[in-house]
DRENZA-168720 format. One record per residue (C-alpha): x, y, z. Coordinates in pm, 1 decimal. Example, Ala and Ser with C-alpha at 12.3 -4.5 7.8 and 13.67 -1.06 7.14 Angstrom:
% residues 2
+----------+----------+----------+
:       px :       py :       pz :
+----------+----------+----------+
:   1230.0 :   -450.0 :    780.0 :
:   1367.0 :   -106.0 :    714.0 :
+----------+----------+----------+
This chain:
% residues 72
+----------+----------+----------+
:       px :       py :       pz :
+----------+----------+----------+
:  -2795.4 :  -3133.3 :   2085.6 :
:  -2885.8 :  -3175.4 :   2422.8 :
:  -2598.6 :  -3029.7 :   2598.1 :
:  -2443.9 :  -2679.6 :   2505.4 :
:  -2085.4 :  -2653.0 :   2363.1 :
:  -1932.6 :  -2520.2 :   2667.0 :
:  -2072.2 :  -2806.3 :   2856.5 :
:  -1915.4 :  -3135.0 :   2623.9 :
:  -1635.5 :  -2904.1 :   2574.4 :
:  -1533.3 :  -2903.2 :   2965.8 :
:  -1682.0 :  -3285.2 :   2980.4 :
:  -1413.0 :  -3371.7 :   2660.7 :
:  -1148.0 :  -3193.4 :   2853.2 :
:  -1176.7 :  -3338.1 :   3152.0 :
:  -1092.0 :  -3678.4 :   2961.8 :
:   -794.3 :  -3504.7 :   2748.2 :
:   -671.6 :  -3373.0 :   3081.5 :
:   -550.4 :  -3639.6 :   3201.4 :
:   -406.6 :  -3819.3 :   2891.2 :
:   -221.3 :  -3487.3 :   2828.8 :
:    -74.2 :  -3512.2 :   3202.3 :
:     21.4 :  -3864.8 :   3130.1 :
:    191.2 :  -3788.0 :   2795.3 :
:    413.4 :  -3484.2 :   2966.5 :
:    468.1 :  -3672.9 :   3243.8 :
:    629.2 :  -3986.1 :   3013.2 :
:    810.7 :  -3715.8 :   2839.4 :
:    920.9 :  -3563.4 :   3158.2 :
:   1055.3 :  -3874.3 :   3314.7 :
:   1219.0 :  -4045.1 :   2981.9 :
:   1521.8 :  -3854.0 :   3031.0 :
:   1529.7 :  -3653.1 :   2723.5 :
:   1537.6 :  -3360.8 :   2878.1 :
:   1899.0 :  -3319.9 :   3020.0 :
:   1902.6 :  -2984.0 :   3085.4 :
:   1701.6 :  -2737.1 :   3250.3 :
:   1693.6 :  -2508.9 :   2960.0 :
:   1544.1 :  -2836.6 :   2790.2 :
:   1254.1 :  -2861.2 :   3078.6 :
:   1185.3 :  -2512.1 :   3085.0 :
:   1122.1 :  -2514.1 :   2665.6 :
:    923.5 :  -2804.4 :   2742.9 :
:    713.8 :  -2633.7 :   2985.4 :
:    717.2 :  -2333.3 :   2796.2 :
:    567.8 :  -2548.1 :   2526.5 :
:    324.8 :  -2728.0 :   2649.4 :
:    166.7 :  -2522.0 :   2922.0 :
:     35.0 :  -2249.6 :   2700.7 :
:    -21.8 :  -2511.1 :   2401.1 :
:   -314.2 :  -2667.4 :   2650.9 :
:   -404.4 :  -2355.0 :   2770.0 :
:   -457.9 :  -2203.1 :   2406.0 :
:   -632.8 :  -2541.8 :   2305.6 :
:   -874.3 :  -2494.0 :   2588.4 :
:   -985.7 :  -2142.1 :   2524.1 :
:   -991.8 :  -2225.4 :   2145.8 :
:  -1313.8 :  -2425.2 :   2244.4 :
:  -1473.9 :  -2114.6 :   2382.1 :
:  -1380.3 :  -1879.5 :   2078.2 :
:  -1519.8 :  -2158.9 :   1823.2 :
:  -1860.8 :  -2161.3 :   1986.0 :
:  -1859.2 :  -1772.1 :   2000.2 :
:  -1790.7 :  -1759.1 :   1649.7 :
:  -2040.4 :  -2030.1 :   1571.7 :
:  -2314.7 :  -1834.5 :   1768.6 :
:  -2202.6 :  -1514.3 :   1604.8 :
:  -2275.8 :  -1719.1 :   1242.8 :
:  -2564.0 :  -1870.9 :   1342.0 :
:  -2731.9 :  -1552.4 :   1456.1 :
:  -2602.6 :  -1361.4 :   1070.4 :
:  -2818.8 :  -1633.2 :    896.5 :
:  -3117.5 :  -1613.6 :   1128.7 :
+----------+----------+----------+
């Protein structure tokens, strides 16, 4: 590999990114969310659910590292 995890992590993210933007924002302006308890759920939702996604990269390659060093 010539690129480390962290690197096509951020470079596969900054493709999601958008498409994840796009997808909210179709949600968002579809009109299924009539209330603002509904919008605030939704945000509630998916905020953190990209945010956890994200960092999930960075504990994967931590606990890869972690195995590969065991079985060195």
């Amino acid at each position: 590999m010539k690129h480390s995890f962290k690197e096509l992590w951020n470079r596969a993210f900054l493709f999601v990114g958008p498409c994840w933007y796009l997808l909210v924002w179709m949600v968002w302006s579809s009109g299924q969310l009539v209330t603002i308890d509904e919008e605030i759920t939704f945000l509630a939702v998916v905020v953190p659910g990209f945010i956890i996604i994200y960092s999930s990269g960075f504990f994967i390659e931590g606990w890869h590292e972690k195995k590969k060093r065991l079985h060195s």
